[in-house]
C-alpha positions in Angstrom: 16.4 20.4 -6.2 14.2 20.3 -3.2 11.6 18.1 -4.7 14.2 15.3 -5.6 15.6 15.2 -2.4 12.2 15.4 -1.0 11.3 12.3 -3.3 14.4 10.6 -2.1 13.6 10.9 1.2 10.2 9.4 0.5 11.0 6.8 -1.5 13.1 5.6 1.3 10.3 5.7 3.9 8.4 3.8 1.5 10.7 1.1 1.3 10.6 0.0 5.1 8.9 -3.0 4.7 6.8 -3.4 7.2 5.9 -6.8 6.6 8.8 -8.1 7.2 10.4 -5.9 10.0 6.9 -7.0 11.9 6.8 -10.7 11.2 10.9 -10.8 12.2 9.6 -9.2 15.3 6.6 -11.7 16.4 9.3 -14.7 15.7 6.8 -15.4 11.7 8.2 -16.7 8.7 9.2 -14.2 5.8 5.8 -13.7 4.0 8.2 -13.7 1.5 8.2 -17.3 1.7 4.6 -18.5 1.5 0.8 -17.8 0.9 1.0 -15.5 -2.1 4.7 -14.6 -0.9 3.6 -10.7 -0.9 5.0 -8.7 2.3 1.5 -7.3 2.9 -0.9 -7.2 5.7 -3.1 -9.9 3.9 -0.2 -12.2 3.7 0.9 -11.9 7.4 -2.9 -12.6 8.5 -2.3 -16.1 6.9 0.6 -16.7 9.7 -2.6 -16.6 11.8 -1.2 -14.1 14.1 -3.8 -11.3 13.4 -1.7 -8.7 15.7 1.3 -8.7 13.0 -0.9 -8.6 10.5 -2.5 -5.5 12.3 0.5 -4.0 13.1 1.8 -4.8 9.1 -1.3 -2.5 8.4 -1.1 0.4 10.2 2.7 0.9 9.8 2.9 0.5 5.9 -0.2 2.9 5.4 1.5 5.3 8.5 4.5 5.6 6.3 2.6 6.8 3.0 0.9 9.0 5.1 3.3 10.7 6.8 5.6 11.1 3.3 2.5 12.9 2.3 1.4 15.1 5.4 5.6 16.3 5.5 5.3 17.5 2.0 2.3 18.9 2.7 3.3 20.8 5.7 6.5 21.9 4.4 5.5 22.6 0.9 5.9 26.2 1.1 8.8 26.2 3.2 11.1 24.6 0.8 8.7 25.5 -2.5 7.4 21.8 -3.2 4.3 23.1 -4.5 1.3 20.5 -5.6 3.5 18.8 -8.0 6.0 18.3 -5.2 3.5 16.7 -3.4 2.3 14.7 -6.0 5.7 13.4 -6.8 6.2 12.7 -3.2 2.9 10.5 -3.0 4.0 8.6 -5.9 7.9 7.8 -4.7 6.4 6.7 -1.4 4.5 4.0 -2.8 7.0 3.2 -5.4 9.2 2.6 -2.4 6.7 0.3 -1.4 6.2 -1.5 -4.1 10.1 -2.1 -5.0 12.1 -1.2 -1.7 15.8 -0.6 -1.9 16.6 -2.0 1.9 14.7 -5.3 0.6 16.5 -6.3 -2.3 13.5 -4.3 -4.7 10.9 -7.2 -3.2 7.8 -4.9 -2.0 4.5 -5.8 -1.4 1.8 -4.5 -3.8 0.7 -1.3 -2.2 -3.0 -1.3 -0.9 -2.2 -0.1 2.6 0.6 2.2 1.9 -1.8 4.0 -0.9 -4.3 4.4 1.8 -2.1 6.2 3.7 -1.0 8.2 0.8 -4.8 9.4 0.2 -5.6 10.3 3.7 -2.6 12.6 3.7 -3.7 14.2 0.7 -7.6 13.9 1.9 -8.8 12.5 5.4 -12.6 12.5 2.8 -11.0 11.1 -0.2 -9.2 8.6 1.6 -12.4 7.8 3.6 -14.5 7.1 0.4 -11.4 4.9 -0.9 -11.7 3.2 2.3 -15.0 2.4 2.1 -15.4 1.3 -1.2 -12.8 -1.3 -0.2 -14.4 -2.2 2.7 -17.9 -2.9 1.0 -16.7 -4.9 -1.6 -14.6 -6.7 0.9 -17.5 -7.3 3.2 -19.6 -8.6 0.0 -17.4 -10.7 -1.4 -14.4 -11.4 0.6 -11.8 -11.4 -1.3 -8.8 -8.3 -0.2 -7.7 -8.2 -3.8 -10.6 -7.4 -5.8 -11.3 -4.8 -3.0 -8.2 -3.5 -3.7 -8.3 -3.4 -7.7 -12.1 -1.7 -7.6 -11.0 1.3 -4.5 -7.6 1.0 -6.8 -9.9 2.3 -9.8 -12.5 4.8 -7.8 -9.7 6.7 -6.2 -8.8 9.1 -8.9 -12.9 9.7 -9.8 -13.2 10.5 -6.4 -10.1 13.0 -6.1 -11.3 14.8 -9.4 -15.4 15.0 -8.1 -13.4 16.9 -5.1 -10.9 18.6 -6.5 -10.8 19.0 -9.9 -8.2 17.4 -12.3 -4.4 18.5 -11.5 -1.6 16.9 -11.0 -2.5 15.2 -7.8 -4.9 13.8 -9.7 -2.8 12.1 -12.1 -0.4 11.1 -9.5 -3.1 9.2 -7.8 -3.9 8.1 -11.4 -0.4 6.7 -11.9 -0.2 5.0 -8.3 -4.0 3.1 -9.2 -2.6 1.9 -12.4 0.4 0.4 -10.7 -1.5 -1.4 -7.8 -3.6 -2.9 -10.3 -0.6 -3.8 -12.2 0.9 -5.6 -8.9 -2.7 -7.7 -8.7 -2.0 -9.0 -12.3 -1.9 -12.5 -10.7 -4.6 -12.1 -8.4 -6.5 -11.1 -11.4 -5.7 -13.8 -13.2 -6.1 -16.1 -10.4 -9.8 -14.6 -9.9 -10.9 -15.1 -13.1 -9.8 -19.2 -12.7 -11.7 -19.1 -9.3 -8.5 -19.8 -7.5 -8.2 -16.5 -5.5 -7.7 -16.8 -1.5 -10.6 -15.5 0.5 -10.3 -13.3 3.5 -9.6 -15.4 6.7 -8.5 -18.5 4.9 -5.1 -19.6 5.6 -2.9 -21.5 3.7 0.6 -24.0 4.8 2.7 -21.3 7.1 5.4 -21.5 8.8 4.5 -20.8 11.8 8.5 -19.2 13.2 11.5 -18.4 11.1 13.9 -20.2 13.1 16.6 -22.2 11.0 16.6 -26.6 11.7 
């Protein structure tokens, strides 16, 4: 019982989309609404107001961290166990991804999953981190970043660890982020993927004519 409500209560820190909340703050269009229409960080960096986009960041990988480091902390307490944990990590992404306070429209999970694997790992999500960050740095483009730290993170956890269930949490949460980048996939096979830094027609305010 105490690792459904725990899921619960994860799922629905996962689904505070901070995207949104952010760019209703700074006076920014939905990103619902244009570039790739995905309430990410990425997307909010195309309004051209880099502090959002900052801000979009560190609050939707905060909030997969902190479902994490609670179950984590309180484990024990309230007998979660590793699989509790691992169930946890999974709900708050899945929150993420489809968010209940945001009709189910959720971004597609990069920032929040790096929150998740620092809270399990401050190492494992370092080396996630960093694989992102040198394919991002080589070839500039967020997505396929994303997809190839997407498909290292489990490898990593299980050259740490060992294979549990953690593992194949972080298994499950990999496969679904790469599922969300179906059209960036798609869209960098045709050559037609967005680079890093370029910007596409935003509206710059929300503000109704």
């Amino acid at each position: 019982m105490n690792t459904i409500l725990a899921a619960v209560a994860a799922y629905l820190i996962g689904s505070l989309s901070f995207a949104v909340v952010v760019s209703k703050l700074f006076g920014l269009a939905d990103p619902r609404t244009y570039g790739s229409k995905n309430p990410g960080a990425t997307n909010v960096l195309r309004s051209g107001n880099k502090a959002a986009a900052v801000l979009t960041l560190l609050g939707d990988a905060f909030k997969g961290w902190l479902a994490v480091w609670l179950a984590i902390r309180f484990q024990d307490q309230f007998d979660l166990g590793d699989s509790g944990v691992a169930i946890v990590a999974l709900a708050v992404f899945i929150g993420h991804l489809w968010p209940v306070f945001f009709k189910f429209v959720g971004g597609k999970g990069v920032a929040t999953a790096a929150g998740v694997l620092i809270g399990i790992d401050i190492w494992l999500g370092v080396a996630t981190l960093v694989s992102w960050a040198m394919v991002a740095f080589a070839f500039r483009y967020s997505s396929l970043a994303a997809l190839v730290a997407a498909i290292f993170a489990p490898f990593y956890y299980g050259l740490l660890f060992g294979p549990d269930v953690k593992m194949l949490s972080i298994a499950i949460m990999s496969a679904l982020l790469v599922y969300r980048h179906s059209q960036n996939i798609a869209n960098l096979i045709a050559g037609k993927e967005s680079r890093l830094g370029s910007k596409k027609a935003v509206a710059k305010t929300d503000k109704k004519k």
